[in-house]
TITIKOL-817194 format. One record per residue (C-alpha): residue number from 1; chain; x, z, y. Coordinates in nm, 3 decimals. Layout:
- resi_chain_px_pz_py
- NUM_A_X_Z_Y .
...
This chain:
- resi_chain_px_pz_py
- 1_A_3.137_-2.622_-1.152 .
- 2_A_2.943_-2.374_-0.893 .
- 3_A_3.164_-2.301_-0.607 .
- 4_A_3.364_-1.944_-0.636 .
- 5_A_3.232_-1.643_-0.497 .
- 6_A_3.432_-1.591_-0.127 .
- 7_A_3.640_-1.286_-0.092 .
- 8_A_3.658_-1.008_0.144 .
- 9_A_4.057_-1.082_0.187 .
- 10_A_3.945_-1.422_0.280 .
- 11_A_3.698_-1.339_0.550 .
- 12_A_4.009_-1.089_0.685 .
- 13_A_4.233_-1.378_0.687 .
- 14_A_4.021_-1.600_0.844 .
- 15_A_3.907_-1.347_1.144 .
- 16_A_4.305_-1.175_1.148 .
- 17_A_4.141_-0.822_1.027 .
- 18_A_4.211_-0.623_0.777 .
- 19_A_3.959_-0.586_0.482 .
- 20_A_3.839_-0.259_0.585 .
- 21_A_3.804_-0.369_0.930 .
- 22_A_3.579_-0.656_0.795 .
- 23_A_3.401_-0.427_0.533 .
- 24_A_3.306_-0.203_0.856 .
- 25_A_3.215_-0.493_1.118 .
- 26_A_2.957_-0.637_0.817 .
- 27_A_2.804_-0.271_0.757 .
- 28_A_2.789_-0.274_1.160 .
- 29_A_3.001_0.049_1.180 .
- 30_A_3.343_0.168_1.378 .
- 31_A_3.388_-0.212_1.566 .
- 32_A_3.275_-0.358_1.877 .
- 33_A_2.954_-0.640_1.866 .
- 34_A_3.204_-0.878_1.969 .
- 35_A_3.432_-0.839_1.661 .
- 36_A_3.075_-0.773_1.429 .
- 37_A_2.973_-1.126_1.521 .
- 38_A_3.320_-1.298_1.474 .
- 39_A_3.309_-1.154_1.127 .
- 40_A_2.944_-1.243_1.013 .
- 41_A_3.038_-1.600_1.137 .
- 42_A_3.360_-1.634_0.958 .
- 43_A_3.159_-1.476_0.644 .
- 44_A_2.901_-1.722_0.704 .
- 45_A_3.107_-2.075_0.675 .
- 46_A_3.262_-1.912_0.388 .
- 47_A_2.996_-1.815_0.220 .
- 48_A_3.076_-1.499_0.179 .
- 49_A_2.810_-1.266_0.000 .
- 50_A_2.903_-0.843_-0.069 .
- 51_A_2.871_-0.756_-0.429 .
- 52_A_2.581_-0.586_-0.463 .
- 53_A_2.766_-0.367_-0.776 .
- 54_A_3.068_-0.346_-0.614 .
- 55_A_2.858_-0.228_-0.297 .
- 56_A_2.625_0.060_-0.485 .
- 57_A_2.967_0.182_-0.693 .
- 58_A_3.140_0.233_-0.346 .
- 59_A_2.864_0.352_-0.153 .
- 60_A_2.653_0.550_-0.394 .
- 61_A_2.324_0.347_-0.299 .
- 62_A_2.155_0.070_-0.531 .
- 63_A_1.992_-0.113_-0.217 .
- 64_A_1.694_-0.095_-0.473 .
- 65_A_1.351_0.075_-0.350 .
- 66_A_1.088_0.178_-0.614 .
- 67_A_0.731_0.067_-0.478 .
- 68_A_0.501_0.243_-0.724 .
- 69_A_0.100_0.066_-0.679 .
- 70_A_-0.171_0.220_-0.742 .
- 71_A_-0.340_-0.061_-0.908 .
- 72_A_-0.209_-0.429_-0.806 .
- 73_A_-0.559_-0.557_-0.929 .
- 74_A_-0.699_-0.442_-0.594 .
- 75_A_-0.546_-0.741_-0.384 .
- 76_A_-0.550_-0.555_-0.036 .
- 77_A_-0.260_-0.356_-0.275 .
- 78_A_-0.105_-0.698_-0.377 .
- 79_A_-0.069_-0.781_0.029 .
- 80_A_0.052_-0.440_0.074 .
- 81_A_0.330_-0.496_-0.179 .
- 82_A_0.440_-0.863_-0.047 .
- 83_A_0.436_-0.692_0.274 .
- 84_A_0.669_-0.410_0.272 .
- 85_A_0.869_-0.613_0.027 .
- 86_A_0.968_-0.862_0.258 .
- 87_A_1.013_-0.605_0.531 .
- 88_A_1.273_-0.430_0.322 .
- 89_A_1.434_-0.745_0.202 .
- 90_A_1.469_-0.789_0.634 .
- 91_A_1.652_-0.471_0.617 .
- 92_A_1.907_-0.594_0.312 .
- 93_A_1.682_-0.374_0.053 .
- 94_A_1.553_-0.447_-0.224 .
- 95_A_1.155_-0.388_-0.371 .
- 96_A_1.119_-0.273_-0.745 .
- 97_A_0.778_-0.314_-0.751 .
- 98_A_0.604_-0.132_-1.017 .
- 99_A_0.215_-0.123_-1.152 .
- 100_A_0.034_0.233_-1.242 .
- 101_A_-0.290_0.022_-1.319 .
- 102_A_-0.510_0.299_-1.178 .
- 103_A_-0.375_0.573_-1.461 .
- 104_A_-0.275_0.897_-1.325 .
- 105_A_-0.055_0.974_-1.668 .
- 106_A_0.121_0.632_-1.600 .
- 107_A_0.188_0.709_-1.246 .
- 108_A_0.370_1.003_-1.318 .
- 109_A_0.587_0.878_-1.579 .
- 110_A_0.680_0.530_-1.381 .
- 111_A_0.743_0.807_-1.048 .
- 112_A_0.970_0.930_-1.308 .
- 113_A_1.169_0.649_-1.441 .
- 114_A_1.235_0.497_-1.070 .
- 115_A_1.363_0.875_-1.001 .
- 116_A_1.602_0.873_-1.328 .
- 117_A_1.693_0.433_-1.229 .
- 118_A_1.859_0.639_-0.932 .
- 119_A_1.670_0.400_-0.692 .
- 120_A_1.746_0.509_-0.307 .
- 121_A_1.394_0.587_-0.227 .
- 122_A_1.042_0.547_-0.337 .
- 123_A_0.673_0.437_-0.161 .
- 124_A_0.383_0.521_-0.366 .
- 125_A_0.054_0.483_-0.308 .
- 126_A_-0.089_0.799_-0.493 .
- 127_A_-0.353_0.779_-0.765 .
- 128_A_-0.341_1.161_-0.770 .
- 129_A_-0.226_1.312_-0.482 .
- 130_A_-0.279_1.679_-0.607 .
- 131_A_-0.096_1.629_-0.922 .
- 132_A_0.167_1.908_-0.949 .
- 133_A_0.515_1.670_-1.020 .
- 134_A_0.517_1.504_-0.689 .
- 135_A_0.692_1.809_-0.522 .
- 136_A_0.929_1.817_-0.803 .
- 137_A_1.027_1.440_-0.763 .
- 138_A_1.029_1.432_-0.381 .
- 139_A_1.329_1.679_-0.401 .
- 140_A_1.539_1.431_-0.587 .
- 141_A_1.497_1.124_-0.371 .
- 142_A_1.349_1.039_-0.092 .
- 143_A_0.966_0.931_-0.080 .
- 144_A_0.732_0.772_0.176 .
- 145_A_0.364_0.823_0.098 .
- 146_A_0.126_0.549_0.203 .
- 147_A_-0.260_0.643_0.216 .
- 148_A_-0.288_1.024_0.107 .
- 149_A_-0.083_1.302_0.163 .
- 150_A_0.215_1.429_-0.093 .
- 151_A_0.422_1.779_-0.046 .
- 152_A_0.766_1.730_0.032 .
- 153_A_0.746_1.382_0.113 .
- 154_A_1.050_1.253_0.310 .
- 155_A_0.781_1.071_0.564 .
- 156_A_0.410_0.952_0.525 .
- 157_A_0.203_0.687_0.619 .
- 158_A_-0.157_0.819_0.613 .
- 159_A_-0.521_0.707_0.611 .
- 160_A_-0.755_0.890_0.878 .
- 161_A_-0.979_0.871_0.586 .
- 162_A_-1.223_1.101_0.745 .
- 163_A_-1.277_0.830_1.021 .
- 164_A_-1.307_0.555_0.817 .
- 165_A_-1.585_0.702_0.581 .
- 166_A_-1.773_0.794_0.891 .
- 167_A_-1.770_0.438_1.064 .
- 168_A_-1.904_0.328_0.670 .
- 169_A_-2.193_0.522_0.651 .
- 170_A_-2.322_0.568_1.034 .
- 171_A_-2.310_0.203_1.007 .
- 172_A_-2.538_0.157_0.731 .
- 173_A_-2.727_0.500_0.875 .
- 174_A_-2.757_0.323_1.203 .
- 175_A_-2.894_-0.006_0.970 .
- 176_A_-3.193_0.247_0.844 .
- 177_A_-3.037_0.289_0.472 .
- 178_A_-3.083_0.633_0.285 .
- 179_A_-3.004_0.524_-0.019 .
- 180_A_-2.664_0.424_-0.089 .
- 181_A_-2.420_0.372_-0.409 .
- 182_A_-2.029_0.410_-0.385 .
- 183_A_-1.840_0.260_-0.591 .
- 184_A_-1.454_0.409_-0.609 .
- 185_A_-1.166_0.349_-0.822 .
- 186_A_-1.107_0.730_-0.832 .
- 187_A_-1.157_0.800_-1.184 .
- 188_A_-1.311_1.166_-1.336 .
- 189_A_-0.959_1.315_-1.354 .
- 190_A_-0.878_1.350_-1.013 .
- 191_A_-1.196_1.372_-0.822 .
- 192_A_-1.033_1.574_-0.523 .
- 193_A_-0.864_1.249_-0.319 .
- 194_A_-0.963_1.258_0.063 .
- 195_A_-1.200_0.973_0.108 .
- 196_A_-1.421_1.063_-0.192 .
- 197_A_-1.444_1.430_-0.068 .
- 198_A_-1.490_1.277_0.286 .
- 199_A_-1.801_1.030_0.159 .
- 200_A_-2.009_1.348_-0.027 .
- 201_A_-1.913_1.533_0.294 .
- 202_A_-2.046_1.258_0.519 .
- 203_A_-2.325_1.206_0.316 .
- 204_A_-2.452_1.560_0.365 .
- 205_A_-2.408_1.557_0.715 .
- 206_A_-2.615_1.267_0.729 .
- 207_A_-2.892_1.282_0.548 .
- 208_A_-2.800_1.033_0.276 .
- 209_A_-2.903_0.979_-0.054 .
- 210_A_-2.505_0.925_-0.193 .
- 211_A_-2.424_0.853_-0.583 .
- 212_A_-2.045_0.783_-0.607 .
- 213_A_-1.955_0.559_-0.919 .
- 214_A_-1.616_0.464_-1.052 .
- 215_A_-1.540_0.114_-1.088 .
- 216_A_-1.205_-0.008_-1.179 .
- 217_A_-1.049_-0.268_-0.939 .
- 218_A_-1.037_-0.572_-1.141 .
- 219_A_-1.328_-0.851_-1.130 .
- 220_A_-1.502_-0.807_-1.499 .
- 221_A_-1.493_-0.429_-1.462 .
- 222_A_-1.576_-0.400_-1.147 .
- 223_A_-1.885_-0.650_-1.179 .
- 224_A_-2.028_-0.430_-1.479 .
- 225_A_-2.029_-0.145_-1.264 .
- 226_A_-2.247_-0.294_-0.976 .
- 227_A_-2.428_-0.482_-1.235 .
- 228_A_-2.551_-0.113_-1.404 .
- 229_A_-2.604_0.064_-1.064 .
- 230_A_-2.792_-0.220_-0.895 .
- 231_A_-3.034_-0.207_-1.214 .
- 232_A_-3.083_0.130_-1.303 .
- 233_A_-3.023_0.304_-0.951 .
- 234_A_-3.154_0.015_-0.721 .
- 235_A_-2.986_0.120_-0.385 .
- 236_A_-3.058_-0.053_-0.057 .
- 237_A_-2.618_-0.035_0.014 .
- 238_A_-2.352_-0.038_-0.190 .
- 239_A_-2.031_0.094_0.037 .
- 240_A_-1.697_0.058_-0.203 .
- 241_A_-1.373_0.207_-0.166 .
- 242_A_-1.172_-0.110_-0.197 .
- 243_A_-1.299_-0.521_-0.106 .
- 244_A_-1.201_-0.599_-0.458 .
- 245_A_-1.470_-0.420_-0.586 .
- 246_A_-1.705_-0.553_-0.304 .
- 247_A_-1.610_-0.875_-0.468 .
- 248_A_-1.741_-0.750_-0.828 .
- 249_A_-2.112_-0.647_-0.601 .
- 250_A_-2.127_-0.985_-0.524 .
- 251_A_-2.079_-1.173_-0.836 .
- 252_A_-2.328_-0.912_-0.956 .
- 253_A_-2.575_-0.973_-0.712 .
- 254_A_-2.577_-1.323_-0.783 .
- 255_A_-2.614_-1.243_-1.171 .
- 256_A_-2.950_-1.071_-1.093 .
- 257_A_-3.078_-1.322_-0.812 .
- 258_A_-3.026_-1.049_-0.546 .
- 259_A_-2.970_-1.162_-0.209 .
- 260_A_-2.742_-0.987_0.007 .
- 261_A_-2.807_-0.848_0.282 .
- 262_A_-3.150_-0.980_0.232 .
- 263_A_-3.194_-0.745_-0.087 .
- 264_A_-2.887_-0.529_-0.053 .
- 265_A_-2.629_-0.419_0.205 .
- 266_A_-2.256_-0.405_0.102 .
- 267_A_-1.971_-0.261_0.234 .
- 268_A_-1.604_-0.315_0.156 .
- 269_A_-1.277_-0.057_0.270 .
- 270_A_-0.964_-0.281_0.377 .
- 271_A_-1.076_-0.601_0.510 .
- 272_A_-0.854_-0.816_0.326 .
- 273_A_-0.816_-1.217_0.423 .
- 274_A_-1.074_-1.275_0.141 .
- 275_A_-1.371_-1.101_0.253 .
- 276_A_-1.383_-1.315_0.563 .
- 277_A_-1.417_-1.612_0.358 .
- 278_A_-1.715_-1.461_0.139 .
- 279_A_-2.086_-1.596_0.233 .
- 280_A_-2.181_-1.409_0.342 .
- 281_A_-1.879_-1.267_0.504 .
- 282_A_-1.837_-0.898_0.415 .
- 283_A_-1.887_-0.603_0.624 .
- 284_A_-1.563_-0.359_0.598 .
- 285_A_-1.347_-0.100_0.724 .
- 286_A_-0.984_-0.261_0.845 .
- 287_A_-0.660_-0.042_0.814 .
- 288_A_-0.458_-0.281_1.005 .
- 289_A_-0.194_-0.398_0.724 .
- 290_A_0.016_-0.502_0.879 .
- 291_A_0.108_-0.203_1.102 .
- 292_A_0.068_0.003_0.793 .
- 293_A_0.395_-0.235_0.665 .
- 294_A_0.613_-0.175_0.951 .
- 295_A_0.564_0.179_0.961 .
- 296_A_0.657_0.209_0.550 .
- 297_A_0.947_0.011_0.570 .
- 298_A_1.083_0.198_0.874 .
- 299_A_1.032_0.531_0.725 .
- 300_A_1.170_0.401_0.407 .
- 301_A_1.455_0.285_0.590 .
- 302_A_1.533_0.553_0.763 .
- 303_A_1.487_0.836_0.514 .
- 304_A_1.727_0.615_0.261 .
- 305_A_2.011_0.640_0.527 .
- 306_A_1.988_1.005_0.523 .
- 307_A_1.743_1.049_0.810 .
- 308_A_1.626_1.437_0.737 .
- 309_A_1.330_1.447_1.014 .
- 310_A_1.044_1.395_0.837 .
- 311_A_0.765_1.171_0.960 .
- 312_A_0.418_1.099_0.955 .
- 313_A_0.195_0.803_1.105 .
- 314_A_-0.180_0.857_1.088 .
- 315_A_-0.314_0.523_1.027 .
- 316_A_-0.698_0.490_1.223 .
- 317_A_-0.925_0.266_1.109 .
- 318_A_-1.164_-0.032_1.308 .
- 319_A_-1.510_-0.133_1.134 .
- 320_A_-1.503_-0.516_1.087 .
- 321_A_-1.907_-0.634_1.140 .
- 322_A_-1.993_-0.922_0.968 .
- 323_A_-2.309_-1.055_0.829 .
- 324_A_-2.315_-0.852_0.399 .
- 325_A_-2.502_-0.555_0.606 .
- 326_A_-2.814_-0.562_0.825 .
- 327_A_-3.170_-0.366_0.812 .
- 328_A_-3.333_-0.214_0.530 .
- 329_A_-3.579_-0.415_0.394 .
């Protein structure tokens, strides 16, 4: 038979507390660090685990923390997500990790349905940061923003976009290529997100010869797209908005007997594991994950214990060299 759930009047009994004392010493509240770590040992041998029901009913809190992704096909988003989920888990939280596959209309309603699940607090990584229901939902719960900026967001951890389109294209600039594709996952509906205003931007400033293309994150779609804008456009560098879609460049490339760099320059925008393992290895723009993790998960943290300052971390970007960009031909 499994072994019965230990009480909280057993852990008292054990440590000569009273219940409340021992509900306060394992929330860490009103007791001293000597008495906090004779109770988490006593609950320890006795395998003693808080209810998480009987926990939200008396403190009003789930534990539970919507993480709404943009699209988990991109797998710099699927790191991301294992990421700050563990980092929560660290801080006895848990991830409800949902999927908005690159839809703006699904976004919104899965924002919605974490807001009405009464979870404690929301990430999102924003499809469409300009959409109007964002300030809406932000005063109902609290939400950290990871990559663009949201109104009313309870802290944010942002992208110096700006910077990291710049190191892109004065590096291929710099490599003597005028004519350049980007591919982006930013679809016709919501054309105003930072980095794709930042690349036409750029592009003026620099003389380039810029088409921006969308191109879903996963590998079929993502192929197709390079496959059509390698044929019909021909450009010497493709620079895309996520590696996954770098990925589809290659497998296109090597559909059409193009050598890269040899025959074309590319560029990914997140420098995840993968692209170091490519051949040849790919050229990208890092955002340093990992920081971007602790930086979430303390925000999230923080705002879903009532924290009411609200914070933001600009996030600056290194370019990663490696050998999928050199000369024009």
């Amino acid at each position: 038979m499994p072994r019965k759930r230990a009480t909280i009047r057993e852990v008292a009994q054990a440590t000569g507390l009273s219940p409340a004392a021992v509900s306060y010493a394992l929330r860490g509240l009103q007791v001293s660090e000597e008495t906090m770590e004779r109770v988490r040992a006593a609950a320890a041998e006795l395998g003693y685990e808080a209810d998480p029901i009987a926990r939200a009913l008396a403190s009003g809190r789930s534990g539970m923390i919507g993480l709404l992704c943009g699209s988990l096909e991109d797998l710099w988003q699927q790191s991301l997500a294992v990421g700050i989920s563990r980092g929560l888990r660290e801080k006895d939280r848990y991830a409800l990790i949902l999927d908005a596959v690159g839809d703006p209309a699904r976004e919104r309603a899965l924002a919605q349905q974490l807001r009405d699940q009464r979870v404690d607090g929301m990430i999102v990584q924003p499809l469409d940061p300009a959409a109007g229901f964002w300030s809406e939902l932000c005063e109902s719960l609290p939400v950290i923003a990871i990559g663009d900026s949201l109104p009313g967001t309870a802290g944010e951890v942002i992208f110096d976009n700006r910077r990291g389109v710049t190191l892109a294209l004065e590096h291929l600039r710099d490599l003597g290529h005028r004519r350049i594709s980007v591919l982006t996952p930013t679809r016709p509906s919501t054309p105003d997100r930072p980095a794709d205003v930042h690349v036409t931007a750029e592009a003026e400033r620099l003389g380039l010869d810029i088409a921006v293309t969308t191109a879903p994150h996963g590998m079929t779609a993502a192929t197709a797209a390079a496959r059509d804008i390698l044929l019909d456009r021909k450009p010497s560098a493709v620079f895309c908005f996520a590696d996954s879609i770098a990925y589809g460049v290659y497998a296109a490339a090597q559909e059409l007997g193009l050598s890269i760099p040899d025959d074309v320059s590319v560029m990914g925008y997140d420098d995840h594991p993968m692209s170091g393992l490519l051949t040849p290895g790919l050229t990208t723009v890092d955002w340093d994950i990992d920081g971007i993790v602790r930086a979430a998960v303390r925000l999230t943290a923080a705002a879903a214990d009532g924290a009411t300052r609200r914070r933001r971390v600009i996030q600056s970007p290194t370019l990663h060299r490696r050998a999928s960009t050199a000369p024009r031909p």
